[in-house]
C-alpha positions as CSV (number, residue, x, y, z in Angstrom):
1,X,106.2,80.0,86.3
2,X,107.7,80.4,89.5
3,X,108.3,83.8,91.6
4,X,111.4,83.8,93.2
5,X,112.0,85.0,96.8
6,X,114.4,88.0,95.2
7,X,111.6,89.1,92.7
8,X,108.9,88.9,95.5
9,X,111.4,90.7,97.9
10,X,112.3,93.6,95.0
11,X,108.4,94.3,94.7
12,X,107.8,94.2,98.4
13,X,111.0,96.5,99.0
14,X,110.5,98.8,96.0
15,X,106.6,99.0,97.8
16,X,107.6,99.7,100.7
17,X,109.6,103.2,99.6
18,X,106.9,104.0,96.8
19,X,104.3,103.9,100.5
20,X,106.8,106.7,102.3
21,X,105.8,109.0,99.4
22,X,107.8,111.0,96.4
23,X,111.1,111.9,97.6
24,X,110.7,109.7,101.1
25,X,113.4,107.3,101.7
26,X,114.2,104.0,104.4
27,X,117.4,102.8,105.9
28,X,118.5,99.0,104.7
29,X,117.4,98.0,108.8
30,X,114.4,99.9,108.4
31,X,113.0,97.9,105.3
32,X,114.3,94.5,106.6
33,X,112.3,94.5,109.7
34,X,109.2,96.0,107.6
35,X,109.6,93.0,105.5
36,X,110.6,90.4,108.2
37,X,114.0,90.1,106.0
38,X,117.6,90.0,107.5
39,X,119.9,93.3,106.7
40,X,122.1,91.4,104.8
41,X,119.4,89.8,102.1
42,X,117.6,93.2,102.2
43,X,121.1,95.2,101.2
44,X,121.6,92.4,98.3
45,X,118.3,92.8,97.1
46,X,118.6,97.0,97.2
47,X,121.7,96.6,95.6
48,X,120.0,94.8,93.0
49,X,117.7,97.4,92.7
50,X,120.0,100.2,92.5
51,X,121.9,98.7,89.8
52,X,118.6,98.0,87.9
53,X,118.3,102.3,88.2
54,X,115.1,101.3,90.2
55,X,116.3,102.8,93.3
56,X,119.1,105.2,94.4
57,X,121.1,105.4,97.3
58,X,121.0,108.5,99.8
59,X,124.8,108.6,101.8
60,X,125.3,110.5,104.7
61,X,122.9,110.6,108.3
62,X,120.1,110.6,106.5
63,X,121.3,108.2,104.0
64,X,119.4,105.3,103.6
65,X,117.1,104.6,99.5
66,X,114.6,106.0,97.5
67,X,112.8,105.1,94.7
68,X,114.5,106.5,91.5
69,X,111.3,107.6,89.9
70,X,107.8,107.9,91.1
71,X,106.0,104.9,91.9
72,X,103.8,105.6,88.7
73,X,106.8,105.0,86.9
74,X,107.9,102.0,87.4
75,X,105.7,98.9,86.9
76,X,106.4,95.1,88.2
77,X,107.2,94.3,84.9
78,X,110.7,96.8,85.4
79,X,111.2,94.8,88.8
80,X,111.2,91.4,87.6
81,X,113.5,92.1,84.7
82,X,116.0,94.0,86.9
83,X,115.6,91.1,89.7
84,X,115.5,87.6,87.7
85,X,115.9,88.7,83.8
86,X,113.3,87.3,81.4
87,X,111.6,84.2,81.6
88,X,112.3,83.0,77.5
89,X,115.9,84.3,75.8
90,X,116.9,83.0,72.7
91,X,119.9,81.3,74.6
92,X,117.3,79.1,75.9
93,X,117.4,76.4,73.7
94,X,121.0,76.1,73.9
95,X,121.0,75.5,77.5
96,X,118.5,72.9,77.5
97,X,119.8,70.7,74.1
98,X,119.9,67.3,75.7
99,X,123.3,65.5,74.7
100,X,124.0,68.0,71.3
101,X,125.4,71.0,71.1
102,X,122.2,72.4,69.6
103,X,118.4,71.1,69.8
104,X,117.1,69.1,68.1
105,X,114.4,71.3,67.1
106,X,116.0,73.7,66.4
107,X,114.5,74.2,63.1
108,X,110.9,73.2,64.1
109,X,110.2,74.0,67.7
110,X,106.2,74.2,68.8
111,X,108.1,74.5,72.5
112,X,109.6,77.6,71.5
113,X,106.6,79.6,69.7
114,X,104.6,78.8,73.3
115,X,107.8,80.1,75.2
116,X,108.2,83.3,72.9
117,X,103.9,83.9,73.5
118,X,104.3,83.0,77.2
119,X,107.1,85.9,77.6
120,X,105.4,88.6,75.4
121,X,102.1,87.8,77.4
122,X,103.7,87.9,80.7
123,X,105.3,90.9,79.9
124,X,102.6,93.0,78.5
125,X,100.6,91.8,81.4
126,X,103.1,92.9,84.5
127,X,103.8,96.1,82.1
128,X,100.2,97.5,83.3
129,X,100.7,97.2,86.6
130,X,102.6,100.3,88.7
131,X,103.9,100.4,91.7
132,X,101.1,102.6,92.5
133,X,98.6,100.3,91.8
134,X,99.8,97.9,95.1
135,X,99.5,100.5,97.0
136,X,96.1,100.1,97.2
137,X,94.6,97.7,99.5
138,X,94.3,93.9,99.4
139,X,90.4,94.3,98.5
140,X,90.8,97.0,96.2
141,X,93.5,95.2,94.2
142,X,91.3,92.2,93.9
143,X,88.2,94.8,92.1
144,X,91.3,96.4,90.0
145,X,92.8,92.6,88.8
146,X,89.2,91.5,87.7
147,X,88.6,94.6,85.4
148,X,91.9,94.1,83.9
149,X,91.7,93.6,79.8
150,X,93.0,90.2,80.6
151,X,89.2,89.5,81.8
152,X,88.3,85.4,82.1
153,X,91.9,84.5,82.4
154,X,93.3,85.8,85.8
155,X,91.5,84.1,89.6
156,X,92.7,85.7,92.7
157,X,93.8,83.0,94.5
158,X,93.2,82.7,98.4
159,X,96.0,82.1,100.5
């Protein structure tokens, strides 16, 4: 499974607004130089967000956005969704059906059953983690991600 740069950019923005605190808000230039981005990609990626119901929009001098609920509210799980949809719908197979109209396994698909477990893993797993939880340090998110009930299966990985 890949990340891509607008999922990893909603977390990172959405983080940046849970760390100013309930009610606390940034401007679109504000959050793009926070997160090295260009205006443009961050107001795209807010915009995404918004219309998600993720974040809201403040207008006036002091416009700028604000999380829509608190950051305990709203897990990664709700930010991938809203950014790149899921990662197994039951269109799937009908995009990827070769030279037929349909699959040809349709009817018998092993493929399938380990896309459908893949998804309901992945989601059940992002579910339990909340904005609030990033806001923790590196260090302390490491110690959290080991005791998770996913225990055996998850290795931080060193960049």
């Amino acid at each position: 499974m890949k990340v891509t740069p607008l999922e990893e950019y909603g977390i990172r923005l959405c983080l940046q607004l849970a760390r100013k605190g309930p009610g606390g808000s940034g401007t679109i230039p504000e959050l793009a130089k926070a997160e090295a981005l260009t205006p443009a990609y961050a107001a795209k990626t807010l915009a995404l967000l918004r219309k998600g119901g993720l974040v809201t929009s403040l207008r006036g001098q002091a416009g700028g956005y604000q999380l829509a609920r608190s950051a305990d509210q709203i897990t990664v799980h709700d930010i991938m969704n809203v950014m790149g949809g899921k990662l197994y719908t039951t269109d799937f197979c009908g995009k990827h059906s070769g030279n037929h109209d349909e699959c040809v396994h349709t009817t018998d698909c092993s493929v399938r059953s380990l896309w459908n477990g893949l998804e309901f893993f992945l989601n059940g797993l992002l579910a339990q983690y909340r904005l609030s939880d990033l806001q923790d340090p590196a260090r302390m998110m490491e110690i959290w991600i080991k005791n998770s009930p996913v225990k055996g299966s998850l290795e931080i990985v060193q960049n």
